[in-house]
Every structure is written in structure tokens, then in C-alpha cells.
Chimera marker file (.cmm) of the C-alpha trace (Angstrom):
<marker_set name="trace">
<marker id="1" x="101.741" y="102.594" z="94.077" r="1" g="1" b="0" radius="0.5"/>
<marker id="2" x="103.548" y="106.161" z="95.135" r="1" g="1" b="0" radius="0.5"/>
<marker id="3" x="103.343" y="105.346" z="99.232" r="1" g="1" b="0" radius="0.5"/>
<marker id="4" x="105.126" y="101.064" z="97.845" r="1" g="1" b="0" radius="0.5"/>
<marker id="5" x="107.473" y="102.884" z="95.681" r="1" g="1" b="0" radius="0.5"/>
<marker id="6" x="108.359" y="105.844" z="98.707" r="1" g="1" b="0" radius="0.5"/>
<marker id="7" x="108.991" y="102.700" z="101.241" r="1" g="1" b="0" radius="0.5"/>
<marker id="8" x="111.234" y="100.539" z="98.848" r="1" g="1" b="0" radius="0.5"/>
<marker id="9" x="113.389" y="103.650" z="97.512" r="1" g="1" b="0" radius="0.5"/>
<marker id="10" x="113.605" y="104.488" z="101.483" r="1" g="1" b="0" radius="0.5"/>
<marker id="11" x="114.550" y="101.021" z="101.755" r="1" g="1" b="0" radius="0.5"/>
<marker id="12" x="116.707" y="100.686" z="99.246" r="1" g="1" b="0" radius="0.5"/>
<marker id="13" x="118.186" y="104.193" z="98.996" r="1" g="1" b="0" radius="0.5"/>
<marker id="14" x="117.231" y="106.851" z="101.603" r="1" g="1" b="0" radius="0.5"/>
<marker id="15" x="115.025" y="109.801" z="101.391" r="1" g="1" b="0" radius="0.5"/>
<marker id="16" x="115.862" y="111.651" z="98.578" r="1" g="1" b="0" radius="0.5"/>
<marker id="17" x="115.191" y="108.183" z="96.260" r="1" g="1" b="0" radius="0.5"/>
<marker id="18" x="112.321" y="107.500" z="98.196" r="1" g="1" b="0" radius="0.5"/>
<marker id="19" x="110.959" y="111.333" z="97.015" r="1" g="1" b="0" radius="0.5"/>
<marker id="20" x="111.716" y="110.407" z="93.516" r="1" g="1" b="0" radius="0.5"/>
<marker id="21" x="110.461" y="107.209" z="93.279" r="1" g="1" b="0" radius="0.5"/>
<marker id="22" x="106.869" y="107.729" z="95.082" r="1" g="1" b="0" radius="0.5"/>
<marker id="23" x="106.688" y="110.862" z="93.350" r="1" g="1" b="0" radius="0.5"/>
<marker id="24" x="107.041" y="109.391" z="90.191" r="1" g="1" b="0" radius="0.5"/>
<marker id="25" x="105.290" y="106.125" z="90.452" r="1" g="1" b="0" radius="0.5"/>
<marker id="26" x="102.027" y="108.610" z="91.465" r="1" g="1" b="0" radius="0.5"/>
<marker id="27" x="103.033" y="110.963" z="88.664" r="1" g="1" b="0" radius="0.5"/>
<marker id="28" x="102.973" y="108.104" z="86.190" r="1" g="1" b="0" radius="0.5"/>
<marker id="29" x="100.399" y="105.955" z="87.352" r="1" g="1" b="0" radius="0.5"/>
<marker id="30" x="98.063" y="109.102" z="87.253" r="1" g="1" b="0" radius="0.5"/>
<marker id="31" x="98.784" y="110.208" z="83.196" r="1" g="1" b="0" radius="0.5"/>
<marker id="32" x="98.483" y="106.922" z="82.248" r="1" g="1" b="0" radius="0.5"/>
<marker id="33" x="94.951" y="107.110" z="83.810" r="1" g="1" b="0" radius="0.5"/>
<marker id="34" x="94.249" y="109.915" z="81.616" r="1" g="1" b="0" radius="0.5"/>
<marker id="35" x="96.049" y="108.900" z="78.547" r="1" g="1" b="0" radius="0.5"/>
<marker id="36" x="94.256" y="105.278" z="79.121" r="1" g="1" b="0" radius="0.5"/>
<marker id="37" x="91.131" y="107.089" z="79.223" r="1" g="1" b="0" radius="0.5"/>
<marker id="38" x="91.161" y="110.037" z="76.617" r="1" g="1" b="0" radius="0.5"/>
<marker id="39" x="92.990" y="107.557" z="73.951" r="1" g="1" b="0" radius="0.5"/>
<marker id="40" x="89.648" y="105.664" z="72.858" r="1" g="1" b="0" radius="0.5"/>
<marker id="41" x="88.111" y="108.727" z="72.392" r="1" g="1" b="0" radius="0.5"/>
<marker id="42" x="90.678" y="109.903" z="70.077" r="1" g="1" b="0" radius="0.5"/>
<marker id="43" x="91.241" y="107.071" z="67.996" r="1" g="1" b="0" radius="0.5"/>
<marker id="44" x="87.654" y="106.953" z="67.576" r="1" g="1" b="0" radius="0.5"/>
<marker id="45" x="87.293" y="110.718" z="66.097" r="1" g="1" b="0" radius="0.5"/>
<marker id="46" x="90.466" y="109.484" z="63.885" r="1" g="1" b="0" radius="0.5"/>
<marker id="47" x="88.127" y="106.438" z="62.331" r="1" g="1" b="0" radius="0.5"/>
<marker id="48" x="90.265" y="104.004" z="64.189" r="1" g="1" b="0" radius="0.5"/>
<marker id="49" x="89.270" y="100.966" z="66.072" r="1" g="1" b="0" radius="0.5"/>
<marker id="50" x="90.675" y="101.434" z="69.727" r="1" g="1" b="0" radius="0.5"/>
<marker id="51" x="90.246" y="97.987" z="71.103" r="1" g="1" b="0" radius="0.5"/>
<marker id="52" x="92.902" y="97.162" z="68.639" r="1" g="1" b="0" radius="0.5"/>
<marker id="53" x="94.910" y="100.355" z="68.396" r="1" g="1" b="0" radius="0.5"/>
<marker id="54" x="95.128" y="101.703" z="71.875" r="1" g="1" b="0" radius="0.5"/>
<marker id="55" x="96.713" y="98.576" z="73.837" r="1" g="1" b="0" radius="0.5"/>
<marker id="56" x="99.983" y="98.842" z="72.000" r="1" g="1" b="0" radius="0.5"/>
<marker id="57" x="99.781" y="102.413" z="71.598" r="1" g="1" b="0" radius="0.5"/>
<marker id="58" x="99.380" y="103.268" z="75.578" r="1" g="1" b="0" radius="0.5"/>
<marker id="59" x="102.290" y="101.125" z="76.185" r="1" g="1" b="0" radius="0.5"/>
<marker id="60" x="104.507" y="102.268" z="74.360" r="1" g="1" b="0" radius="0.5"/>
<marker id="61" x="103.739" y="106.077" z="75.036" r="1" g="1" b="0" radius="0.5"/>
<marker id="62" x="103.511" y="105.218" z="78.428" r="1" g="1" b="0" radius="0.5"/>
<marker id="63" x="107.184" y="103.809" z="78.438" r="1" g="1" b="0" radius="0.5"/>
<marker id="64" x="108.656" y="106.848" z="76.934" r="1" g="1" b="0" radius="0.5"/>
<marker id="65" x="106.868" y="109.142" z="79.104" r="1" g="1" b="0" radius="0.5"/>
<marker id="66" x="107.360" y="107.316" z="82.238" r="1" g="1" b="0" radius="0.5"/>
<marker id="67" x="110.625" y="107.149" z="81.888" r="1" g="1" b="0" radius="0.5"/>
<marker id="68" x="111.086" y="110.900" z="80.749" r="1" g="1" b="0" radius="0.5"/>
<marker id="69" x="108.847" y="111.706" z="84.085" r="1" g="1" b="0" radius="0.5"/>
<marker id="70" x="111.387" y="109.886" z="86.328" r="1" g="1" b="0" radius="0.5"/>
<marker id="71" x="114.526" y="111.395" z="85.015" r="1" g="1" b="0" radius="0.5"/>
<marker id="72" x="113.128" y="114.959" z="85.340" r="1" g="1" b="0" radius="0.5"/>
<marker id="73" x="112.307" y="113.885" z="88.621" r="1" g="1" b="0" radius="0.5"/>
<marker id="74" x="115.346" y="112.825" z="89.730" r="1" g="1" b="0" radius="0.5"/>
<marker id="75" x="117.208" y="115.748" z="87.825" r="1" g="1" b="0" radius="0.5"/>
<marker id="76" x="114.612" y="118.366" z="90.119" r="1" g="1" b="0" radius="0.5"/>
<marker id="77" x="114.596" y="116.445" z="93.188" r="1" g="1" b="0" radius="0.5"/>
<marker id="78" x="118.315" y="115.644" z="93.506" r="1" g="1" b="0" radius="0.5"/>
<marker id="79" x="119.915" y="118.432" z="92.163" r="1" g="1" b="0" radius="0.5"/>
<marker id="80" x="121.936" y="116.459" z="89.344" r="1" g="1" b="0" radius="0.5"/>
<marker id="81" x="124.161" y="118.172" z="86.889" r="1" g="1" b="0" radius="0.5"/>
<marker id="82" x="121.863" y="118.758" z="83.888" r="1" g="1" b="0" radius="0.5"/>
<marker id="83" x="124.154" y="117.874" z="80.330" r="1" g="1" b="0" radius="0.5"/>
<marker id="84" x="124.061" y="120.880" z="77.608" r="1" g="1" b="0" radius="0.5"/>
<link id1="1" id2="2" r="1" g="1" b="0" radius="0.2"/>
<link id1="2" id2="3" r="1" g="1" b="0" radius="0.2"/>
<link id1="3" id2="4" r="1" g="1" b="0" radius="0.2"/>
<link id1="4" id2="5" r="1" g="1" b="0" radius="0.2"/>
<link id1="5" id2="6" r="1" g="1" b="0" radius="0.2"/>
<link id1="6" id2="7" r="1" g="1" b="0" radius="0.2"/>
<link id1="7" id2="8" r="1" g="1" b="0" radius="0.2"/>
<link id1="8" id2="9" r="1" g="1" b="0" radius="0.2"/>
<link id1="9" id2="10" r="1" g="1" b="0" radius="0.2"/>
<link id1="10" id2="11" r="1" g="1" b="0" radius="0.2"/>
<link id1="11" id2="12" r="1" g="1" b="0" radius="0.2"/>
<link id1="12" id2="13" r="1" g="1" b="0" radius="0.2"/>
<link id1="13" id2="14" r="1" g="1" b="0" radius="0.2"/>
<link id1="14" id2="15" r="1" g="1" b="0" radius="0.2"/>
<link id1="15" id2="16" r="1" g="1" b="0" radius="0.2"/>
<link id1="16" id2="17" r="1" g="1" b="0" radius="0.2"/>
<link id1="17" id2="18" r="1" g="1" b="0" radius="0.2"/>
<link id1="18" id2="19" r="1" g="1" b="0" radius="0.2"/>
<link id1="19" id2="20" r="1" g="1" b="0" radius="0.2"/>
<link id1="20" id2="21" r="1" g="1" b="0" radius="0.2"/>
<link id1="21" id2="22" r="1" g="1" b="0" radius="0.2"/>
<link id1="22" id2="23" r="1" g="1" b="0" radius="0.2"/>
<link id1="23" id2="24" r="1" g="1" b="0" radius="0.2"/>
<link id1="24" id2="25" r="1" g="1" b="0" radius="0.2"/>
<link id1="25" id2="26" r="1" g="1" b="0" radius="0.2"/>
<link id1="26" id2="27" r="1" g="1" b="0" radius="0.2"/>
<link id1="27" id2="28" r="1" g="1" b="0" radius="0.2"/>
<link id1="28" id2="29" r="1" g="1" b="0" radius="0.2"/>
<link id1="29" id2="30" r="1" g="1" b="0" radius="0.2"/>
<link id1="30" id2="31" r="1" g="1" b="0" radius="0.2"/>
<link id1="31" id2="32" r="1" g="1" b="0" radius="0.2"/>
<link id1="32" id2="33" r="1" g="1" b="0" radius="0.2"/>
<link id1="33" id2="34" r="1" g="1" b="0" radius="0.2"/>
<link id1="34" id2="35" r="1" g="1" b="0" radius="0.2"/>
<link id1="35" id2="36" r="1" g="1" b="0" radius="0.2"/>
<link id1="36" id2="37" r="1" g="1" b="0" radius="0.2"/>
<link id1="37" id2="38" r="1" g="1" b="0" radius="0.2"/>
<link id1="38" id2="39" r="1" g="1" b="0" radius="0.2"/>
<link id1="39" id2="40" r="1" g="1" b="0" radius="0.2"/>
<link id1="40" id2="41" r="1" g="1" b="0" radius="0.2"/>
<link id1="41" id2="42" r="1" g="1" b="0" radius="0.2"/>
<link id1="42" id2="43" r="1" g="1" b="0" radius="0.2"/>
<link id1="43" id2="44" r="1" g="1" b="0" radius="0.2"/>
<link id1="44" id2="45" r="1" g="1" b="0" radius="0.2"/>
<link id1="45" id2="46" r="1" g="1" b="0" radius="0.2"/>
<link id1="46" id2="47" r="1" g="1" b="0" radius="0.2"/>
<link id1="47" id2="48" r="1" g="1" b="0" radius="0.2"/>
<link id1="48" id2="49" r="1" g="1" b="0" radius="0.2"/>
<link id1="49" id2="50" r="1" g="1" b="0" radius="0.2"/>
<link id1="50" id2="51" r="1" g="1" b="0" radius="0.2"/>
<link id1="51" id2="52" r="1" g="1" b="0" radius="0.2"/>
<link id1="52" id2="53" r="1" g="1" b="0" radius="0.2"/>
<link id1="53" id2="54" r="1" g="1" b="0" radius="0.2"/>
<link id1="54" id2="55" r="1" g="1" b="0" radius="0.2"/>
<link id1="55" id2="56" r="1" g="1" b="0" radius="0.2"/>
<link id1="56" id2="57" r="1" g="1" b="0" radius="0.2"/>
<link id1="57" id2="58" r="1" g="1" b="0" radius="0.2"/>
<link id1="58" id2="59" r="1" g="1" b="0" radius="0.2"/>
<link id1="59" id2="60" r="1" g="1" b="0" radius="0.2"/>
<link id1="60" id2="61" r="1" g="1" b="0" radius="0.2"/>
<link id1="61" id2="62" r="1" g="1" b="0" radius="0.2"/>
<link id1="62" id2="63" r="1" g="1" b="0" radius="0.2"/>
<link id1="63" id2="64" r="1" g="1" b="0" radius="0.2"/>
<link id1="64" id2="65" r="1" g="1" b="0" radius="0.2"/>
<link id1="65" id2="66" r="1" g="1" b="0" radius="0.2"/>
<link id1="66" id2="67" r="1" g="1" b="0" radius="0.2"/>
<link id1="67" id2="68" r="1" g="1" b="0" radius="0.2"/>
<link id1="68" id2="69" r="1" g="1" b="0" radius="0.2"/>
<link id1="69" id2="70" r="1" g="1" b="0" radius="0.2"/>
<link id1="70" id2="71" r="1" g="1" b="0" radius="0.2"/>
<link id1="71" id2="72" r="1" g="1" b="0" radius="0.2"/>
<link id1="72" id2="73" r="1" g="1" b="0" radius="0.2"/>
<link id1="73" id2="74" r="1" g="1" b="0" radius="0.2"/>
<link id1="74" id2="75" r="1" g="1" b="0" radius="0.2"/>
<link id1="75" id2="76" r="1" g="1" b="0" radius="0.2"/>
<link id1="76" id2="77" r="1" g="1" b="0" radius="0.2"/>
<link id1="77" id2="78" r="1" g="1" b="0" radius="0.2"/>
<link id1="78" id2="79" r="1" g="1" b="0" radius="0.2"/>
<link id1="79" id2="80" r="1" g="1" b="0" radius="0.2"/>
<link id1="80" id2="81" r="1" g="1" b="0" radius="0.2"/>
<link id1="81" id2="82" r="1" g="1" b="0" radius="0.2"/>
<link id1="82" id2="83" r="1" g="1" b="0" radius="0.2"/>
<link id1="83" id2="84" r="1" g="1" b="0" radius="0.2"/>
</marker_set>
């Protein structure tokens, strides 16, 4: 997924998108391995069925994380003005 990403962004936008985005698509695909993985677990010490719980629940984590992984990405990587 990171080497895809790094070849369209290079594509697409040059080096310095094609750091961000093959960085980031590895960065992402590997926590939600780990989230995907250690979430059962924890709904089950919580009482809670995971095949029910955890497909919505990974998703939308995921989302909100993957998206707050590529922005600090891009911030770090290409030196953008950071607000506040």
C-alpha cells in the first residue's frame, strides 16, 4: 500500500507528496493492524460482543486517526505553516 501510494503521489505530485502519501498509507495501514487486532480483546474484557461492536467501531476510529496521521504528516514532511 505505502510503495502504490509513493508511485501515485510521485505521479501525481512529486517527491515531497509521494513521502507523505507512502509514508502515511504504511503508517495507517499498520495501526489499523493493531487496533483491528487488540479491539476484540478489549471489547471482550468490557462484556461486549466484538463481532458486532468492533466493525463499526474500527472504522470509524480508523477514519479519524487516519486522517489525523496524514495531516501531521504532511505538516512534518512539508514544512507547512502550523495555525495557533
Amino acid at each position: 500500500m505505502g510503495l502504490g501510494g509513493w508511485l501515485l503521489g510521485l505521479w501525481r505530485g512529486g517527491p515531497g507528496i509521494a513521502l507523505v502519501v507512502g509514508l502515511t498509507m504504511l503508517a495507517v495501514v499498520a495501526v489499523a493492524n493493531l487496533i483491528g487486532s487488540a479491539m476484540p480483546f478489549a471489547l471482550t474484557r468490557f462484556g461486549v460482543d466484538p463481532a458486532v461492536a468492533s466493525g463499526p467501531l474500527i472504522t470509524s476510529m480508523m477514519d479519524t486517526i487516519g486522517l489525523a496521521i496524514y495531516f501531521l504528516a504532511a505538516t512534518w514532511l512539508l514544512g507547512l505553516p502550523v495555525a495557533g
